[in-house]
C-alpha positions as CSV (number, residue, x, y, z in Angstrom):
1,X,0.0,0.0,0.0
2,X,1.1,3.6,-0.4
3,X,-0.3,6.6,-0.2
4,X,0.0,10.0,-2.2
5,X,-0.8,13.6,-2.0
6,X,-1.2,16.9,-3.3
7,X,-0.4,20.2,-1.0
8,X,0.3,23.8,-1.4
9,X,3.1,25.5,-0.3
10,X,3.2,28.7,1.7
11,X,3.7,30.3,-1.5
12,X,0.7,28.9,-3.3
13,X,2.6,26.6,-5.8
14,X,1.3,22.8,-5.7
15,X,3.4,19.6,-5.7
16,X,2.7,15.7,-5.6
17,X,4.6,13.7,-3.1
18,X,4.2,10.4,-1.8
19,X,3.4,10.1,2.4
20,X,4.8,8.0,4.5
21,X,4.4,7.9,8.5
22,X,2.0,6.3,10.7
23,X,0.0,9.3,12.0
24,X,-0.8,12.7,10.4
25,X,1.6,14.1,13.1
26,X,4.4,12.5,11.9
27,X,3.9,12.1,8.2
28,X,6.8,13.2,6.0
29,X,5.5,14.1,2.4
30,X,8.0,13.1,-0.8
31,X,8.4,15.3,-3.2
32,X,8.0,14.0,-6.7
33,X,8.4,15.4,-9.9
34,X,5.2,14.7,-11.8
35,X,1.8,13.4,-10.9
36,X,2.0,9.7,-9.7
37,X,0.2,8.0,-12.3
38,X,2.6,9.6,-14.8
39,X,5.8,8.7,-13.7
40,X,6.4,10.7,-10.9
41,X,9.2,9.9,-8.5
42,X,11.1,11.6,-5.6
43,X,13.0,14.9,-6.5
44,X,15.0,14.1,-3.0
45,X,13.3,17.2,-1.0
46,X,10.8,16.1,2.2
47,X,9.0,18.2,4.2
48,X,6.4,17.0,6.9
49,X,2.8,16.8,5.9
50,X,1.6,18.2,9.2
51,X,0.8,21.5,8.6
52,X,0.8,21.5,5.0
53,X,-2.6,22.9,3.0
54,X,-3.5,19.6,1.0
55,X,-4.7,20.1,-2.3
56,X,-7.7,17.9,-4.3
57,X,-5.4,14.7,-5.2
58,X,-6.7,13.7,-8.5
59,X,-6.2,16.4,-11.7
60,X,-9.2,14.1,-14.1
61,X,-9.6,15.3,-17.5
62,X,-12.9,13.6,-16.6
63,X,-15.4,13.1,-13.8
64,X,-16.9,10.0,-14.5
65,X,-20.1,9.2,-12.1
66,X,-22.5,6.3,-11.6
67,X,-26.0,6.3,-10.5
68,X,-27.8,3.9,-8.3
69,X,-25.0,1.5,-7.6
70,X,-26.7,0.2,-4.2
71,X,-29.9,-1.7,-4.4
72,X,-30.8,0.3,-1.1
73,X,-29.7,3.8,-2.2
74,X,-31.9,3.3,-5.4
75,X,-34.9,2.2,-3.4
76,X,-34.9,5.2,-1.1
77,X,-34.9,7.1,-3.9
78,X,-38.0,5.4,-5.6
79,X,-36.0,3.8,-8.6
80,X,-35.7,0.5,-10.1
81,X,-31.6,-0.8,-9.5
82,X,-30.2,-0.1,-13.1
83,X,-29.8,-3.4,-15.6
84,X,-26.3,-1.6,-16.5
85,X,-24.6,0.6,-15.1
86,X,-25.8,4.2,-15.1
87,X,-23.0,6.7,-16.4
88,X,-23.0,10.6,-15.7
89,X,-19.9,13.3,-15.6
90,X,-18.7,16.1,-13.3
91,X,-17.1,18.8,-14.8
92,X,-14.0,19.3,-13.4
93,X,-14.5,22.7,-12.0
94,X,-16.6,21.1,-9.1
95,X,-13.6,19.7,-7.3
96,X,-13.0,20.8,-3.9
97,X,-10.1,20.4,-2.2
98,X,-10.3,18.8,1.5
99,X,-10.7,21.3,4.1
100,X,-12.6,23.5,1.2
101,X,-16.3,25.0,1.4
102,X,-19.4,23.5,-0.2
103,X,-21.7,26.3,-1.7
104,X,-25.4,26.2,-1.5
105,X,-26.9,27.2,-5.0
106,X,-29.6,29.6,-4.5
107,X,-31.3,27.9,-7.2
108,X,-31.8,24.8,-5.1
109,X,-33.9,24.1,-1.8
110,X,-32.5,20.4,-1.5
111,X,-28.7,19.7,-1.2
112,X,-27.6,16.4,-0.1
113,X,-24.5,14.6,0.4
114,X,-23.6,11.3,-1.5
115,X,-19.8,9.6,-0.3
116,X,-18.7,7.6,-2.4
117,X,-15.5,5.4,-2.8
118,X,-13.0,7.1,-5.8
119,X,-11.3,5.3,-8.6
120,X,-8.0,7.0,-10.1
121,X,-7.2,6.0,-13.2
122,X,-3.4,4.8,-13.9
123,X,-3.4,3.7,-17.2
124,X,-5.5,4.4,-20.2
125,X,-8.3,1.7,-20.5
126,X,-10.4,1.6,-23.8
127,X,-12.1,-1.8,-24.0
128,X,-10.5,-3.7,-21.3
129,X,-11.9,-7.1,-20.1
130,X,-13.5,-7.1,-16.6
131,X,-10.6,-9.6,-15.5
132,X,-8.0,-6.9,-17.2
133,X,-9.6,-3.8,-15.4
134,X,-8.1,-3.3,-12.0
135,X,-4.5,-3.7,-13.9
136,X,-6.0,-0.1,-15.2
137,X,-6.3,1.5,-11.2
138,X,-3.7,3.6,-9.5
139,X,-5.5,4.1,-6.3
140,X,-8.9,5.0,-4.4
141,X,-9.9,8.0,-2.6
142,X,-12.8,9.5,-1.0
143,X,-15.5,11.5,-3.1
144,X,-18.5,13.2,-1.8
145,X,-21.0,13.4,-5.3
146,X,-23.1,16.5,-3.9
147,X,-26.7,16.8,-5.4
148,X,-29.1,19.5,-5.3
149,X,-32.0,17.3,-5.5
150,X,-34.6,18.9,-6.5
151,X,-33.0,20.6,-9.1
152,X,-32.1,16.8,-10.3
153,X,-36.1,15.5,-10.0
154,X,-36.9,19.2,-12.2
155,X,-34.6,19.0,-14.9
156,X,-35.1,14.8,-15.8
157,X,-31.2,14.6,-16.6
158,X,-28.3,15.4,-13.8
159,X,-25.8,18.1,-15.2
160,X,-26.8,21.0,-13.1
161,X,-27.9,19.5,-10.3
162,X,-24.6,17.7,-9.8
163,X,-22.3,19.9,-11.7
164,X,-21.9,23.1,-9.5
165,X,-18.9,24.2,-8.8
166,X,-17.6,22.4,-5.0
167,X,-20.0,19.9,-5.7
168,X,-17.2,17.1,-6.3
169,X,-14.6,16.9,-2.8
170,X,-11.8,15.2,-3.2
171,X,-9.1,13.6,-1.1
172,X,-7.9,13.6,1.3
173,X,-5.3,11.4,-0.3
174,X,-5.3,8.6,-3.3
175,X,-3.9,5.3,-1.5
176,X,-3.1,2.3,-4.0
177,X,-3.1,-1.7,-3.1
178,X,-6.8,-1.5,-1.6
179,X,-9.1,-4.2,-2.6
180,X,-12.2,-2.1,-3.7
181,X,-14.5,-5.0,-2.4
182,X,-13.7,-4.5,0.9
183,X,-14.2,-1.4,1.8
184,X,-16.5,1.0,4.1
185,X,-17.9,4.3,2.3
186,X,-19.2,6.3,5.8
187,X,-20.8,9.9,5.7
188,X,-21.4,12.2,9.1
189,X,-22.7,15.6,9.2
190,X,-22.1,17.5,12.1
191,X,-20.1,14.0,13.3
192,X,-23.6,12.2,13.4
193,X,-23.4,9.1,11.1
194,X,-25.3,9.3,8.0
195,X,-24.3,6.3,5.3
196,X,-22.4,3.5,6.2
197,X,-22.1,1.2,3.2
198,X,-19.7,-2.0,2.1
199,X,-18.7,-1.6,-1.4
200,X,-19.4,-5.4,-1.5
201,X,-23.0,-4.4,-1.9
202,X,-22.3,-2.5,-5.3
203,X,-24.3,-4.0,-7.8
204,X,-21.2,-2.9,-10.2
205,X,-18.3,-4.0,-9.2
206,X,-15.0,-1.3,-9.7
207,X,-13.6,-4.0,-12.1
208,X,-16.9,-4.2,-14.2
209,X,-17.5,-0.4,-13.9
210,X,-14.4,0.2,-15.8
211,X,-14.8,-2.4,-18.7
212,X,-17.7,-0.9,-19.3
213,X,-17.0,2.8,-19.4
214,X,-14.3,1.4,-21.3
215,X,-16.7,0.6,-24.2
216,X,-17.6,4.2,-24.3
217,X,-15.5,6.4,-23.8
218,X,-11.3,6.0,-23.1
219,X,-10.2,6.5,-19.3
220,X,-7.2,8.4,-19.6
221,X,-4.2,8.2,-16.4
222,X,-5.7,10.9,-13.8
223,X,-9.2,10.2,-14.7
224,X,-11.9,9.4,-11.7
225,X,-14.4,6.8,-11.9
226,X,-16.9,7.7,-8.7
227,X,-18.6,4.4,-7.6
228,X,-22.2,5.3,-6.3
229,X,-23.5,6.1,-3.0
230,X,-25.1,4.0,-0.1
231,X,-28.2,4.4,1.4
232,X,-28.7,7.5,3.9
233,X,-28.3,10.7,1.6
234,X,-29.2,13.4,3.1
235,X,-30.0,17.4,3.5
236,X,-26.9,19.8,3.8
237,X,-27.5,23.0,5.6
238,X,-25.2,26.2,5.8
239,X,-22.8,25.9,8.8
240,X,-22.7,22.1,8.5
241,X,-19.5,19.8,7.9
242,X,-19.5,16.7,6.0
243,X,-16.8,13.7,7.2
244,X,-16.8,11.3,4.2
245,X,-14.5,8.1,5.5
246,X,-13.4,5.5,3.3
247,X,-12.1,2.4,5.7
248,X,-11.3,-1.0,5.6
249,X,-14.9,-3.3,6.3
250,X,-11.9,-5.3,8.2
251,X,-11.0,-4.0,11.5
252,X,-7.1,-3.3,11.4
253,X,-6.6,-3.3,8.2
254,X,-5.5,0.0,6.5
255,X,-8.1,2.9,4.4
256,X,-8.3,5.8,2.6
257,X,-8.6,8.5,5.5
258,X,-11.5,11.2,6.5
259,X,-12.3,14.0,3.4
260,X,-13.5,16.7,5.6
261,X,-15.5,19.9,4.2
262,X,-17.6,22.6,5.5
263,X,-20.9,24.1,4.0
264,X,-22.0,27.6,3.5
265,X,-25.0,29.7,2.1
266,X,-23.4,31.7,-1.4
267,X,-21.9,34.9,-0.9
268,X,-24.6,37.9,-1.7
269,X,-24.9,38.5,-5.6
């Protein structure tokens, strides 16, 4: 397993590095030269992660979504579970770094949170076999897939109601190794537990979601596949803050981390 990063220096500028430690107080982050997934490796400077604003890990060209990928979470919603998988994008420009702010629309009376386990793209995949797929991952993080519901139920299709800009947190690291199949995908609001779903229960698999988003579209290195949500979305109100964890459904054994954002009314027009 490993585990990588982006932060900010004081200066603003961003760079990778790969973390090592075994707490957040004594993590030392390793600089690398490029992102990760292309080749990246250690310039020789370390500086200690404690301390350091982290950054949205994942840079995707694409933001690739999928809908009703828990019997239960479809079934709260009134829906039929999906015969194949339900694809939607993000655009980009609703990432959110962790520690970042969530902006109601003031177009939308219904926010709700959606955490969701992350796939980061490591190699381009264009119609890979299912038992090929997971040769295509570089790691998993957390990804909260923020809705404005009733904008979503109004327009009959998803792209403005999921497609806001912070509507797509990130982070707060992308850890490689992982089996996707056993993993926890947990959401609190105000530290009250909301969702708390085994990715065992996907009806899609990680290794089947990318063979066949594979058939339609190429997932380039960087990309993020977002997996579905479990059962127990719910509202988000200004002043709240969303914890979106990403463990191990085995006690002991090693996760993702906590993605932690805030949420706030817009700024006045």
């Amino acid at each position: 397993m490993k585990r990588f990063a982006r932060f900010a220096r004081p200066d603003g500028t961003a760079f990778c590095a790969e973390v090592e430690g075994t707490s957040p107080e004594t993590d030392v982050a390793y600089v690398l030269d490029n992102l990760p997934w292309d080749g990246g490796r250690r310039t020789g400077e370390e500086q200690a992660a404690l301390g350091l604003a982290r950054l949205c890990p994942a840079v995707p060209s694409k933001i690739l979504c999928v809908g009703r990928n828990y019997a239960a979470h479809a079934k709260e919603l009134g829906h039929e579970v999906p015969a194949e998988p339900l694809l939607f994008l993000k655009p980009p420009s609703a990432l959110l770094d962790p520690g970042g702010t969530i902006l109601l629309p003031r177009e939308s009376e219904r926010v709700e949170h959606e955490a969701e386990l992350g796939v980061l793209i490591g190699r381009r995949a264009r119609n890979v076999r299912r038992e090929d797929a997971l040769h295509h991952v570089f790691g998993y993080t957390c990804v909260g897939d923020i809705t404005a519901r009733d904008l979503q139920k109004k327009d009959g299709q998803w792209t403005r109601a999921k497609g806001f800009d912070t509507f797509c947190p990130v982070g707060p690291q992308v850890v490689s190794g992982l089996d996707p199949t056993r993993l926890r995908v947990i959401a609190r609001v105000g530290g009250q537990t909301r969702q708390d779903g085994l990715t065992a229960h996907m009806i899609f698999d990680v290794a089947t979601l990318i063979a066949y988003a594979s058939r339609v579209m190429t997932l380039e290195p960087g990309d993020l596949l977002v997996t579905g949500t479990p059962e127990g979305v719910g509202p988000l109100l200004p002043g709240d803050v969303l914890d979106i964890e990403v463990c191990s459904a085995e006690e002991g054994q090693p996760g993702i981390g906590v993605l932690s954002v805030r949420v706030a009314a817009p700024p006045p027009p």
